[in-house]
DSSP file (Angstrom, degrees, kcal/mol; ACC not computed):
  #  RESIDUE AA STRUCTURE BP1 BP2  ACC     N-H-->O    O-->H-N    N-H-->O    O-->H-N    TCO  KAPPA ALPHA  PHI   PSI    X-CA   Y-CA   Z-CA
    1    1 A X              0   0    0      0, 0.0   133,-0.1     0, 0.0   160,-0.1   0.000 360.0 360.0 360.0 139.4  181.1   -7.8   76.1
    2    2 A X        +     0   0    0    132,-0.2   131,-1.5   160,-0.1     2,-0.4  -0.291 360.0 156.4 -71.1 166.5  180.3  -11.7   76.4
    3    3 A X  E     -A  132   0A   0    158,-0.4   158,-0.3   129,-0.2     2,-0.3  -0.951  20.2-179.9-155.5 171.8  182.5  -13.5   78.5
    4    4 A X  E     -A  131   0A   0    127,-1.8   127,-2.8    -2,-0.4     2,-0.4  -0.992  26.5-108.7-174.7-167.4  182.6  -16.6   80.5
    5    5 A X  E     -AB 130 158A   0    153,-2.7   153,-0.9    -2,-0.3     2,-0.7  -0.843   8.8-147.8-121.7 159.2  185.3  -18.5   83.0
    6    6 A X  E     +AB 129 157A   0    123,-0.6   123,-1.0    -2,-0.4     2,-0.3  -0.969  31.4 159.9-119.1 124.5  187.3  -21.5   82.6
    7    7 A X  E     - B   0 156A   0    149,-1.8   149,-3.6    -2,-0.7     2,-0.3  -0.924  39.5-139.9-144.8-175.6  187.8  -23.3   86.0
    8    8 A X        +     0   0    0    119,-0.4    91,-3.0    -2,-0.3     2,-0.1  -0.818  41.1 164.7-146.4  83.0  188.7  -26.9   86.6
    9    9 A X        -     0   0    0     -2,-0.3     2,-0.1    89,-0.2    88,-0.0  -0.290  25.8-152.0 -97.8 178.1  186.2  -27.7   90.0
   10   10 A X        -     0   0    0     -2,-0.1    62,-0.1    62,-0.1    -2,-0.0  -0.645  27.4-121.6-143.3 108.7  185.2  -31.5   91.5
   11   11 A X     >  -     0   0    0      1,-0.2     4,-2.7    -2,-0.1     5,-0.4  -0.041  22.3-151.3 -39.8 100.5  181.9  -31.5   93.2
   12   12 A X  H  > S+     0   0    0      1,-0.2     4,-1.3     2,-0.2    -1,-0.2   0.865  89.3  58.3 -66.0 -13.3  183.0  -32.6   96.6
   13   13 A X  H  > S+     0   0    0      2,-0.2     4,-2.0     1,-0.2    -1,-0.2   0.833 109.1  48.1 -75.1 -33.6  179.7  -34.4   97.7
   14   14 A X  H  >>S+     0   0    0      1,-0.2     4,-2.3     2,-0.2     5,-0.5   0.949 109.5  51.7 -80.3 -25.5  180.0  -36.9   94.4
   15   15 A X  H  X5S+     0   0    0     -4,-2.7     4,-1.4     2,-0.2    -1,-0.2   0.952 111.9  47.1 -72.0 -28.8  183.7  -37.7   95.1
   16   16 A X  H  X5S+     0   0    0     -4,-1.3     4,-2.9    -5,-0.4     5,-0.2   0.925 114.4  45.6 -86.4 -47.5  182.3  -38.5   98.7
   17   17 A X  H  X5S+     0   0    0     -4,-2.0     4,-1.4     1,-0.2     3,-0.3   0.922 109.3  57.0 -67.3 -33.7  179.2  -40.9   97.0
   18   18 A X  H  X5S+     0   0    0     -4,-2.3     4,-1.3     1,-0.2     5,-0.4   0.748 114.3  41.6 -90.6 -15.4  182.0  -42.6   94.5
   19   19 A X  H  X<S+     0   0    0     -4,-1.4     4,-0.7    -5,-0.5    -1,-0.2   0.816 112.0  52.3 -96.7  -4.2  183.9  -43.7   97.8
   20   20 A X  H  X S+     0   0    0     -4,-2.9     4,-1.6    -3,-0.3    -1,-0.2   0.754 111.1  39.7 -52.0 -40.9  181.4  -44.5   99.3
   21   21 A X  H  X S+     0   0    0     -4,-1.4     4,-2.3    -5,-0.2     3,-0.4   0.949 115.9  57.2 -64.9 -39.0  179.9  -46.9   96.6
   22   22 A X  H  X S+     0   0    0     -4,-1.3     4,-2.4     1,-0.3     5,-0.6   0.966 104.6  56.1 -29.9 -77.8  183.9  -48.2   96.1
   23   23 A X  H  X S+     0   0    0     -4,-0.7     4,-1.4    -5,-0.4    -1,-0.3   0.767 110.5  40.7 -24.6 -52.7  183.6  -48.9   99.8
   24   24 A X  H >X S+     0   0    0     -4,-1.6     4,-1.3    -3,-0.4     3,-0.8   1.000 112.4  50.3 -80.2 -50.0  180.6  -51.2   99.3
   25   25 A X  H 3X S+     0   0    0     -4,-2.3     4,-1.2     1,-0.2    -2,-0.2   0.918 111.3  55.0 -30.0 -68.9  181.7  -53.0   96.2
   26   26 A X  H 3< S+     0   0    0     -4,-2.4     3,-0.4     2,-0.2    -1,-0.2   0.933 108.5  47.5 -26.4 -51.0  184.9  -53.6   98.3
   27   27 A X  H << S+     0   0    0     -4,-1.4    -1,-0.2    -3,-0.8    -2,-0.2   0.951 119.1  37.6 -48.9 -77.9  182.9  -55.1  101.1
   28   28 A X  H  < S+     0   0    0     -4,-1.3     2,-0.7     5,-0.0    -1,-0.3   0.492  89.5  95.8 -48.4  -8.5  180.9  -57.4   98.9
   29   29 A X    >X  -     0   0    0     -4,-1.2     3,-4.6    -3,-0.4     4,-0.9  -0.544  64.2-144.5 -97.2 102.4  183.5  -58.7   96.0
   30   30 A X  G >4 S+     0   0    0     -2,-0.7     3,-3.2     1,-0.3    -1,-0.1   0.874  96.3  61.6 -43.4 -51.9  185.1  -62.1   96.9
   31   31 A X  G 34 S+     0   0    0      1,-0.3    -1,-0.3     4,-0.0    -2,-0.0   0.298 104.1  48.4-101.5  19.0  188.3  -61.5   95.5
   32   32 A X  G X> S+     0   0    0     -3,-4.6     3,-0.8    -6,-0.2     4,-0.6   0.362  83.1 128.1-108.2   0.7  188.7  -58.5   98.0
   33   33 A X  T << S-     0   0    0     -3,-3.2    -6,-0.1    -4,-0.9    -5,-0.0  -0.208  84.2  -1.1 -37.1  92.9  187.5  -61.1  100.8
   34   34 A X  T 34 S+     0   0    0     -2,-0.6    -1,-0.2     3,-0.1    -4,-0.0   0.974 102.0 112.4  77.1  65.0  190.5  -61.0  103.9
   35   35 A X  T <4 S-     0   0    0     -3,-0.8    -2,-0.1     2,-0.1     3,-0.1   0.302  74.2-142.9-109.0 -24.7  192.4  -58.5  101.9
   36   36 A X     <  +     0   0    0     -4,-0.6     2,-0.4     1,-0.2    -3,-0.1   0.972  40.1 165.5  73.0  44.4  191.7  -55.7  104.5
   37   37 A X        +     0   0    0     -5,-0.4     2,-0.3   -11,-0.1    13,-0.2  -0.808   5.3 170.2-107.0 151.9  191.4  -52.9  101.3
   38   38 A X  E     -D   49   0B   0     11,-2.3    11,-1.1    -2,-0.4     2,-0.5  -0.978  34.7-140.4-157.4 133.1  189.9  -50.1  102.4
   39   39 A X  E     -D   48   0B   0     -2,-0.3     2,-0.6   -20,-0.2     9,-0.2  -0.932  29.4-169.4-109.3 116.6  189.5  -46.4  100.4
   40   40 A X  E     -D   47   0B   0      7,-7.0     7,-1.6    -2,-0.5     2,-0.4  -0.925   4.9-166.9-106.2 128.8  190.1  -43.5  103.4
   41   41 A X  E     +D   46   0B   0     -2,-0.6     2,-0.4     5,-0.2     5,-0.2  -0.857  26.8 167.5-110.0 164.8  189.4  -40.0  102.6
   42   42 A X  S    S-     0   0    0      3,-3.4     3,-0.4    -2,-0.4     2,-0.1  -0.771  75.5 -40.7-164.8 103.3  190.0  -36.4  104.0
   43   43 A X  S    S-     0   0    0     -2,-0.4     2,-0.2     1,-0.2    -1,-0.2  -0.522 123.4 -29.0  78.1-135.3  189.2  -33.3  101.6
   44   44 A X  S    S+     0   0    0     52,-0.2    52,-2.7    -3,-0.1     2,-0.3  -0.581 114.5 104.0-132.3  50.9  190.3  -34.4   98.3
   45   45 A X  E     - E   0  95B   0     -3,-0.4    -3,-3.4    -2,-0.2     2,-0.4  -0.985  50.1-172.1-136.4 105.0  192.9  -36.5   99.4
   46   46 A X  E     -DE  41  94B   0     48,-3.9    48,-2.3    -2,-0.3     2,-0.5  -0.854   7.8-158.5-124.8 154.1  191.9  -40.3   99.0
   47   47 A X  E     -DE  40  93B   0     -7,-1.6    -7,-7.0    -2,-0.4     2,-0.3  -0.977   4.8-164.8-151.3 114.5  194.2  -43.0  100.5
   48   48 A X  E     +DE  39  92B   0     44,-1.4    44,-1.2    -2,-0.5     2,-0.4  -0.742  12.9 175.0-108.0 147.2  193.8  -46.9   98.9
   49   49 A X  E     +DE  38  91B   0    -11,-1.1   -11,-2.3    -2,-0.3    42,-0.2  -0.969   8.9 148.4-159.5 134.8  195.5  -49.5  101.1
   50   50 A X  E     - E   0  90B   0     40,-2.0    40,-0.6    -2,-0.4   -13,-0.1  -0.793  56.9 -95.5-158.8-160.5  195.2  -53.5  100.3
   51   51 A X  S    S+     0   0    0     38,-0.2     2,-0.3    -2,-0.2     3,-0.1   0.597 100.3  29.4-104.3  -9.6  197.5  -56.6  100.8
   52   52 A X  S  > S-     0   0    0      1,-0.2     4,-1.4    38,-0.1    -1,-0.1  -0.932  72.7-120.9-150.0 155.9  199.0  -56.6   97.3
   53   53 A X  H  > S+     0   0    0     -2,-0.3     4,-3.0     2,-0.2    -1,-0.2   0.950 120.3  51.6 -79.7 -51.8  200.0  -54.3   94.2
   54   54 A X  H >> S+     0   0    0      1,-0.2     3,-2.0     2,-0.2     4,-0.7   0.840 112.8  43.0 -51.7 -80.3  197.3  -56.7   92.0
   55   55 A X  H 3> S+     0   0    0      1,-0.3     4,-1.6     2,-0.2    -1,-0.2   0.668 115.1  53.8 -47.9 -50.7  194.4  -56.2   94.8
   56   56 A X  H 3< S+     0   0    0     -4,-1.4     4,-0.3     2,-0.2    -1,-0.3   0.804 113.7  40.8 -10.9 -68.6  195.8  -52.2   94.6
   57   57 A X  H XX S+     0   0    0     -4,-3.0     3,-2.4    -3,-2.0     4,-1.5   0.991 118.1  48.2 -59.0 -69.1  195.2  -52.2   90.7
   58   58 A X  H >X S+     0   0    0     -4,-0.7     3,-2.0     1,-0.3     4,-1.8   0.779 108.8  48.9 -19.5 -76.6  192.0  -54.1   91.2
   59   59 A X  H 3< S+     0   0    0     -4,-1.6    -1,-0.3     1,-0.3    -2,-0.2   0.149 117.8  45.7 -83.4   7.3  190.7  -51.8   94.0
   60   60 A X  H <> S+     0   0    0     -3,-2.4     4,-2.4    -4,-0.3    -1,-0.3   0.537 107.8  54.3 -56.7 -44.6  191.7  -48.4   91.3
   61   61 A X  H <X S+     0   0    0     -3,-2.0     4,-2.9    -4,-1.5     5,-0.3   1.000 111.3  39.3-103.7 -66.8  190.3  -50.0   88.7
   62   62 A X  H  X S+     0   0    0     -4,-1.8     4,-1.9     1,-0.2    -1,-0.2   0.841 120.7  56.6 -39.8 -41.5  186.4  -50.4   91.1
   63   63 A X  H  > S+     0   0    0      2,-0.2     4,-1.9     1,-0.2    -1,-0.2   0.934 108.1  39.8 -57.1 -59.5  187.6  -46.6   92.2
   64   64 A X  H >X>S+     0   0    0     -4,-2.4     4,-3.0     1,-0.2     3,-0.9   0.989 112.0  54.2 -56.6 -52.1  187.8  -45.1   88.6
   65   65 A X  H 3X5S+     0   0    0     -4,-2.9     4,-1.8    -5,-0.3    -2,-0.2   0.924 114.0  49.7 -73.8 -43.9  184.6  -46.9   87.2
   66   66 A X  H 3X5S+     0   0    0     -4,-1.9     4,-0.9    -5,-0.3    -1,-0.3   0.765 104.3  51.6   1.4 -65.9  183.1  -45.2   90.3
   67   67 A X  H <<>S+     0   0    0     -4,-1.9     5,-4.0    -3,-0.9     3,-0.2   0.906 115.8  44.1 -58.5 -59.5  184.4  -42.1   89.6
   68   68 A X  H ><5S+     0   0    0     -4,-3.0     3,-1.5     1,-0.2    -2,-0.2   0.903 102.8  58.6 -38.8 -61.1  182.8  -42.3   86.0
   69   69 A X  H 3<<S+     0   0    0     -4,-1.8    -1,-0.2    -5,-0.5    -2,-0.2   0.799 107.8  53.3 -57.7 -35.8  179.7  -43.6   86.8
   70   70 A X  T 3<5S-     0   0    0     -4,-0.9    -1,-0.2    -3,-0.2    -2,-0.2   0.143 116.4-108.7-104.3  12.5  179.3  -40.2   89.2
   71   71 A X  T < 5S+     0   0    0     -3,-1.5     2,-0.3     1,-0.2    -3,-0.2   0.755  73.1 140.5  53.5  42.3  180.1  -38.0   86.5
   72   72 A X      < -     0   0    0     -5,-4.0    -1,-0.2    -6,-0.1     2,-0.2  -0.912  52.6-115.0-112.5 142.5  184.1  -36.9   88.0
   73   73 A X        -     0   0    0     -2,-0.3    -5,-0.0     1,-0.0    -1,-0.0  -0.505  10.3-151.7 -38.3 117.4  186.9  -36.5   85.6
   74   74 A X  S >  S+     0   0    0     -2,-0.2     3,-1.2     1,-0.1    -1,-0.0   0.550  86.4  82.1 -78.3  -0.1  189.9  -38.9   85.9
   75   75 A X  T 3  S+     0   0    0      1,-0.3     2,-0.8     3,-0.0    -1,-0.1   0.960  88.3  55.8 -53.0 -67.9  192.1  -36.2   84.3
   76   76 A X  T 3  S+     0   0    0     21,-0.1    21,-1.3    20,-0.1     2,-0.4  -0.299  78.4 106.5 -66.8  43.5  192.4  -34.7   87.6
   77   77 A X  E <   -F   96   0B   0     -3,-1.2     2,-0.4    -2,-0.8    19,-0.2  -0.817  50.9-157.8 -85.0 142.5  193.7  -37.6   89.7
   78   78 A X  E     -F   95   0B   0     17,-1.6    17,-1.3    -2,-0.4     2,-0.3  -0.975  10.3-157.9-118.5 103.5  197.3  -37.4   90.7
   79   79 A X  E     -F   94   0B   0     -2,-0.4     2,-0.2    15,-0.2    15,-0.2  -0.721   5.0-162.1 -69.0 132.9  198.7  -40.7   91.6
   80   80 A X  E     -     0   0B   0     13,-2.3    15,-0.0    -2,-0.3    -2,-0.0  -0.848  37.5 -75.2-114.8-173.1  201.7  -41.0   93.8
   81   81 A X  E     -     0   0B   0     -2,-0.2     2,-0.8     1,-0.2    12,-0.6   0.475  48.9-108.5 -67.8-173.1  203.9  -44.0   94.1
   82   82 A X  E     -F   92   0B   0     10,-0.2    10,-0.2    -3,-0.1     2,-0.2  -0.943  38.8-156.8-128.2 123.2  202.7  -47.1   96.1
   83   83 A X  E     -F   91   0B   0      8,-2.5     8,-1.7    -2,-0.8     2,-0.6  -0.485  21.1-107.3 -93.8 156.6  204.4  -47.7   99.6
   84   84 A X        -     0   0    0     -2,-0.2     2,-0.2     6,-0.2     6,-0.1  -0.928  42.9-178.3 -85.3 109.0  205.0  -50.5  101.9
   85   85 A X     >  -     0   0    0     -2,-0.6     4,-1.0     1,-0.1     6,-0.0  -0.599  30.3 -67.5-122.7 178.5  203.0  -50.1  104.6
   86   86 A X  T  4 S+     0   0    0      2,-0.2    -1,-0.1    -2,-0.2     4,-0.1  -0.252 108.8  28.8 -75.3 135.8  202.6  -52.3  108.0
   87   87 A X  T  4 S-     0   0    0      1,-0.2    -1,-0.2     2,-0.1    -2,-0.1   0.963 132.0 -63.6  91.4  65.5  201.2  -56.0  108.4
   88   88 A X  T  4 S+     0   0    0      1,-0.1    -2,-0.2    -4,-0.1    -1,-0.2   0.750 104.5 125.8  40.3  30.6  202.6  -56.8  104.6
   89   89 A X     <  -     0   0    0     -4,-1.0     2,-0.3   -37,-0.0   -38,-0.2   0.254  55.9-131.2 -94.7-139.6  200.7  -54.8  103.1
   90   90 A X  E     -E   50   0B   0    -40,-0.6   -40,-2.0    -6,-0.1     2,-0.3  -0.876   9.5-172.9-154.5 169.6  200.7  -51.3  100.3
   91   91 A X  E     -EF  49  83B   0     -8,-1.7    -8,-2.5    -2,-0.3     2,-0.5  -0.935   3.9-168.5-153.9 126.5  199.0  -48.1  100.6
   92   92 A X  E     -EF  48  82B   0    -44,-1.2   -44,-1.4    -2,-0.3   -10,-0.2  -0.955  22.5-136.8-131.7 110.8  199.1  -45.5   97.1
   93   93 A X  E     -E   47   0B   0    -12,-0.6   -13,-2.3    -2,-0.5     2,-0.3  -0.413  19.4-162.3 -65.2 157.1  197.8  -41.9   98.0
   94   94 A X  E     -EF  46  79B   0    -48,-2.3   -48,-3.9   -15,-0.2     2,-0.6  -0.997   5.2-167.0-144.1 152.9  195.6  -40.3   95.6
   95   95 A X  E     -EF  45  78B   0    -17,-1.3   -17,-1.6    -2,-0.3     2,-1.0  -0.880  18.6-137.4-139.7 134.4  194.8  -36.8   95.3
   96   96 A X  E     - F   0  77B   0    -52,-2.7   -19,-0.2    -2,-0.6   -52,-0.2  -0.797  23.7-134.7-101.5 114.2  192.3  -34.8   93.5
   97   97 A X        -     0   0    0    -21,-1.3     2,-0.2    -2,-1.0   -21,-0.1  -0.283  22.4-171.0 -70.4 158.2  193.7  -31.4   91.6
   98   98 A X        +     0   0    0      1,-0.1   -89,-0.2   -89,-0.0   -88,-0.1  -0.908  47.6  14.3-137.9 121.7  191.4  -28.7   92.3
   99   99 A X  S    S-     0   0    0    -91,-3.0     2,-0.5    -2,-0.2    29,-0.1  -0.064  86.7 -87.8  90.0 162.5  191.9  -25.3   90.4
  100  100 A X        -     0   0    0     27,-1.0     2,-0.3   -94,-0.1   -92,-0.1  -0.957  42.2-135.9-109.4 138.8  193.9  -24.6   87.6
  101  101 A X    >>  -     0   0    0     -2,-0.5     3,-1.9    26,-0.1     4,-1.6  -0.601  25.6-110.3-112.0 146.2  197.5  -23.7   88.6
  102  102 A X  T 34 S+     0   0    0      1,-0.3     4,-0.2    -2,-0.3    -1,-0.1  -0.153 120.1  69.8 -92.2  31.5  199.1  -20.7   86.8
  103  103 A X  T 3> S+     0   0    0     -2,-0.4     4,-1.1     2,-0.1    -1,-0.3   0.416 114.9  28.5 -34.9 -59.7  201.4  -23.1   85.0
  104  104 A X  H <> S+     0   0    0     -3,-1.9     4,-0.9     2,-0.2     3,-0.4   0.874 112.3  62.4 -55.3 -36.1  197.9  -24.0   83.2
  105  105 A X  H >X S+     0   0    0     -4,-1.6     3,-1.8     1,-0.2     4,-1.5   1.000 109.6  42.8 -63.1 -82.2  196.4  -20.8   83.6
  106  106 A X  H 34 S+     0   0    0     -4,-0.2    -1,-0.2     1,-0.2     5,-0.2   0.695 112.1  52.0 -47.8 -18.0  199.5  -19.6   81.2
  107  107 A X  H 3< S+     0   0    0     -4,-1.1    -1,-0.2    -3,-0.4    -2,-0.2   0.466 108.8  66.4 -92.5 -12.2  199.3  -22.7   78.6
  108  108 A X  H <X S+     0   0    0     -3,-1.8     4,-1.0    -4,-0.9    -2,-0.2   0.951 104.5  27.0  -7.1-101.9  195.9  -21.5   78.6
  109  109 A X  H  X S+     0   0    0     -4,-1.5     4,-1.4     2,-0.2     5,-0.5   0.369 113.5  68.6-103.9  -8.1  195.7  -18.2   77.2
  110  110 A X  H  >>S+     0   0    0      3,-0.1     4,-2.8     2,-0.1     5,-0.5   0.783 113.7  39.9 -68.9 -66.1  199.2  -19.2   74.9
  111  111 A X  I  >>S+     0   0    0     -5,-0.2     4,-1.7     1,-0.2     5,-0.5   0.890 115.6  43.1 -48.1 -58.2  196.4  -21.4   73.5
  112  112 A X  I  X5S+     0   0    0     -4,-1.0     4,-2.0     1,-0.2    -1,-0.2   0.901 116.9  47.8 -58.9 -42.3  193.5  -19.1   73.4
  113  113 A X  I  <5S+     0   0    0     -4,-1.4    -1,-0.2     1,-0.2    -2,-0.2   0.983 127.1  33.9 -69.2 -50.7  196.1  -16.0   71.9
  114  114 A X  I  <5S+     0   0    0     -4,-2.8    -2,-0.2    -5,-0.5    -1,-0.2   0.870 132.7  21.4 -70.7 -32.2  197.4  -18.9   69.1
  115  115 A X  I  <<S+     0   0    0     -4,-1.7    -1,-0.2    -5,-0.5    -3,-0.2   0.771 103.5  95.6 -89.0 -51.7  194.6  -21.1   68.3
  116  116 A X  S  <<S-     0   0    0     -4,-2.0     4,-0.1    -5,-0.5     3,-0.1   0.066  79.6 -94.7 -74.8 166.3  191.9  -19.1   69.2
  117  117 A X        -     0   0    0      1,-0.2     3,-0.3    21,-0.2     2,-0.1  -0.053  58.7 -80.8 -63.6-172.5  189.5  -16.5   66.6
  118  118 A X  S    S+     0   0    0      1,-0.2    -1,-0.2     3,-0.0     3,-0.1  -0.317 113.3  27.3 -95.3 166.0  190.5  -13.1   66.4
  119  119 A X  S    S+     0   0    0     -2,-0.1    15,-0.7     1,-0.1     2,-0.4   0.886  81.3 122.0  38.7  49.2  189.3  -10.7   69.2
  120  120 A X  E     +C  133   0A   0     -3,-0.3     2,-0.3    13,-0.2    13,-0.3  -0.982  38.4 179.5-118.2 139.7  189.1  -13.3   71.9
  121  121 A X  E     -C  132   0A   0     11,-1.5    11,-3.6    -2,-0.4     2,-0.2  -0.942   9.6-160.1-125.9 155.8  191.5  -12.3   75.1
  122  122 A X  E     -C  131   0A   0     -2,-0.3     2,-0.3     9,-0.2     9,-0.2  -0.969   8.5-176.4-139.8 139.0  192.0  -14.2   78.3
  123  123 A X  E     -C  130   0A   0      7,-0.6     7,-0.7    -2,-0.2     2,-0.5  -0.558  26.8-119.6-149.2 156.0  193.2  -12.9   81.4
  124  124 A X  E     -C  129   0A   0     -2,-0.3     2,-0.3     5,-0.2     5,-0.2  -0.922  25.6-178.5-116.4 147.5  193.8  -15.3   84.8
  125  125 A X        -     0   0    0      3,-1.8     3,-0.4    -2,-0.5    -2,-0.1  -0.693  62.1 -56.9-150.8 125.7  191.8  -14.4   88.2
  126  126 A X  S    S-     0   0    0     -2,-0.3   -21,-0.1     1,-0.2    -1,-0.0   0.087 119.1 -11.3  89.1-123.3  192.8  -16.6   90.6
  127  127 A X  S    S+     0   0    0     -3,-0.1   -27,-1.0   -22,-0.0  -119,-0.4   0.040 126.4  68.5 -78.1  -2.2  192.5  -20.3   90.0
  128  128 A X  S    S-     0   0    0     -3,-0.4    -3,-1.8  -121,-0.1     2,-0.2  -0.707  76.0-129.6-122.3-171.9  190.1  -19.5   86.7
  129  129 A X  E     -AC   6 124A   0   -123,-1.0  -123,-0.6    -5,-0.2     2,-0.4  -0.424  19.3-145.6-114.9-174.3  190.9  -18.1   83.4
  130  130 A X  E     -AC   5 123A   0     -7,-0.7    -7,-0.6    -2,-0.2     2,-0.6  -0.921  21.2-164.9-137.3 106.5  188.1  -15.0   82.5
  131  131 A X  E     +AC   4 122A   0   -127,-2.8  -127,-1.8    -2,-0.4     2,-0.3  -0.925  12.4 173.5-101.1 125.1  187.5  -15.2   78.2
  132  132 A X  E     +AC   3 121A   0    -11,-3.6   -11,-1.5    -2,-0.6     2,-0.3  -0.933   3.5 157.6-129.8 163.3  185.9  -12.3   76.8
  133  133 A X  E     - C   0 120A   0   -131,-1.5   -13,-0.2    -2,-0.3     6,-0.1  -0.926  51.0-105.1-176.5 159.8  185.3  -11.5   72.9
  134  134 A X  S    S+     0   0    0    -15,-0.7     2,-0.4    -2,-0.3  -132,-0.2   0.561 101.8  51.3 -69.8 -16.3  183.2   -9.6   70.8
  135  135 A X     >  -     0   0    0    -16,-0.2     4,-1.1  -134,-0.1    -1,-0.1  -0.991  69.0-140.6-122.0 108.2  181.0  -12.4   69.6
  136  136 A X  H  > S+     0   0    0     -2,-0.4     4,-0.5     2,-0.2    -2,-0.0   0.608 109.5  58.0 -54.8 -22.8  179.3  -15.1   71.7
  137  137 A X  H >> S+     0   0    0      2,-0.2     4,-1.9     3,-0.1     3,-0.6   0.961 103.6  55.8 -42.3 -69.7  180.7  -17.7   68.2
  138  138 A X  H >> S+     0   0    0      1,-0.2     3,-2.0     2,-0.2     4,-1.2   0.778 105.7  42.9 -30.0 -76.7  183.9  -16.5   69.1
  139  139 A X  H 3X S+     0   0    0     -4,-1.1     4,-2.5     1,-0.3     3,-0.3   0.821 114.0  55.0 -48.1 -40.4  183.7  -17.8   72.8
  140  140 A X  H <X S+     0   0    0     -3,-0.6     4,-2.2    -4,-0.5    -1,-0.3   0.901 108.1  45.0 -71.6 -37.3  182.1  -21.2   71.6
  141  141 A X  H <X S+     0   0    0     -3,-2.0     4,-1.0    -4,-1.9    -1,-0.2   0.674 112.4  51.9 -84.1  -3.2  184.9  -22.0   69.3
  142  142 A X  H  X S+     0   0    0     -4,-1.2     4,-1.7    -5,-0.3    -2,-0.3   0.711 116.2  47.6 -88.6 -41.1  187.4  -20.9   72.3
  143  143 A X  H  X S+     0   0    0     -4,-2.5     4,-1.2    -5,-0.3    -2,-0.2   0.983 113.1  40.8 -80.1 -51.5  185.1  -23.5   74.1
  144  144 A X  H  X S+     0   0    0     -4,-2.2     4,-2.4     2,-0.2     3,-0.5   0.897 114.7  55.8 -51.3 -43.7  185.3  -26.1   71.5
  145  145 A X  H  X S+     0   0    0     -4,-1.0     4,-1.7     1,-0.3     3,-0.5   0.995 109.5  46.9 -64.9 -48.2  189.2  -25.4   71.1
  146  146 A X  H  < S+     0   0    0     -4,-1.7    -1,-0.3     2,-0.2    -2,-0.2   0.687 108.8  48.0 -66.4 -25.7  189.7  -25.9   74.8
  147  147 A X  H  < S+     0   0    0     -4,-1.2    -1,-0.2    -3,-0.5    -2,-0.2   0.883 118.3  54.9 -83.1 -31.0  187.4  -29.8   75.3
  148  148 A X  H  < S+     0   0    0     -4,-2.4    -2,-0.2    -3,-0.5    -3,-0.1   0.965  94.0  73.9 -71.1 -62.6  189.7  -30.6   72.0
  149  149 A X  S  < S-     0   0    0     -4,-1.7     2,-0.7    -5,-0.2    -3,-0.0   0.391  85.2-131.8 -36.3 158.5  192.9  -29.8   73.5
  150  150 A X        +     0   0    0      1,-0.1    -1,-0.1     2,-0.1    -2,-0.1  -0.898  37.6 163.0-135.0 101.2  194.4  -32.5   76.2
  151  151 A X        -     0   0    0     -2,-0.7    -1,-0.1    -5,-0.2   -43,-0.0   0.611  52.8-116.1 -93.4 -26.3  195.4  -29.9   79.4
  152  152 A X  S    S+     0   0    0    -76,-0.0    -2,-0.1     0, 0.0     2,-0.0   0.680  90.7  89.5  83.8   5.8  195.7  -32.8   82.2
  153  153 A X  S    S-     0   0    0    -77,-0.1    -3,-0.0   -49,-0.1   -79,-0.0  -0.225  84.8-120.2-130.4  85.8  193.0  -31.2   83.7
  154  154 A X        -     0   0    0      1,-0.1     2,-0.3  -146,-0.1   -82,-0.0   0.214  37.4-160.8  14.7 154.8  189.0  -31.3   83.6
  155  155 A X        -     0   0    0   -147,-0.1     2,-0.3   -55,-0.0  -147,-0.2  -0.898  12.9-173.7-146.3 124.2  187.7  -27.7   82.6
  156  156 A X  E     -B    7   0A   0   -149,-3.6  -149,-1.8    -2,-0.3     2,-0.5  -0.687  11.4-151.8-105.4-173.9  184.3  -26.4   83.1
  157  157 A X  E     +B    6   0A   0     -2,-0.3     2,-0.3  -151,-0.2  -151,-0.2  -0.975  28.8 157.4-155.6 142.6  183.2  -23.0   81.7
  158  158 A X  E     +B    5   0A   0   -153,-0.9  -153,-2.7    -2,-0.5    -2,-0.0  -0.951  38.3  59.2-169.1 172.2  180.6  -21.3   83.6
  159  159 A X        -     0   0    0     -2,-0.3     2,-1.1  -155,-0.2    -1,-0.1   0.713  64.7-170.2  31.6  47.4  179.2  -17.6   84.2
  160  160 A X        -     0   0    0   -156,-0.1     2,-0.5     1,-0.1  -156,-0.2  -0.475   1.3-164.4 -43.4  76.4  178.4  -17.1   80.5
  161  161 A X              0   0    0     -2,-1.1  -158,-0.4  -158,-0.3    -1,-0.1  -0.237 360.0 360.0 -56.3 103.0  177.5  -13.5   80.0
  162  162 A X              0   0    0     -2,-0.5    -1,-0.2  -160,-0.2  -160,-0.1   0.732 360.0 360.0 -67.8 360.0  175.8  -12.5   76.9
């Protein structure tokens, strides 16, 4: 039977190349000049620190177009709030979801079972979903139903079985 997976990855080596580039744009850009902004990361956990909530926005805004440019989903960004951090400054963690969480996993296959053709089922294994159906159409309009839909999180589909 065809099948294939829905999982919701982020290539960690491009997230590493868009904070890098961030980094140099930062360097060069007068209007980050003596602001001390700086983008820190560790796994998929990125940590923005500047002098101001405007340089903050600014130095998101150089982050995202980054992000873009490297082909990563902003869907999966998690912002949390923006602190007051030492020498007058702010610092706003940012965090990159990884996996689909069985809270998705289950709005999922409610979507697949409602939406979806007849004879499609989906089943969670781990951190993916597994779609199988009798017809390789089937799976493609389950794929189409799923880029339409707006989950809050990036989806790829990979291991396509005929």
């Amino acid at each position: 039977m065809p099948s294939f997976d829905v999982v919701s990855e982020v290539d960690a080596q491009e997230l590493k190349n868009a904070v890098d580039q961030s980094q140099r744009e930062i360097a060069t850009r007068f209007d980050f000049k003596n602001t001390d902004s700086s983008i820190e990361q560790k796994d998929f956990v990125l940590t923005l620190r500047t002098v101001s909530e405007d340089r903050l926005t600014a130095l998101r805004v150089v982050l995202e177009e980054r992000l873009v440019k490297r082909g990563l989903s902003l869907k999966g960004l998690d912002y949390g709030k923006v602190e007051e951090a030492t020498h007058n400054s702010v610092r706003q963690v940012l965090t990159v979801k990884v996996g689909i969480t069985s809270d998705k996993a289950r709005e999922i296959n409610r979507l697949i079972k409602e939406k979806g053709p007849k004879g499609v089922s989906s089943q969670t294994q781990g951190e993916q979903v597994r779609v199988t159906g009798k017809k390789r159409d089937d799976l493609q309009a389950v794929m189409s139903l799923l880029k339409g839909e707006d989950l809050g999180v990036p989806l790829q589909f990979n291991n396509f079985r005929d």
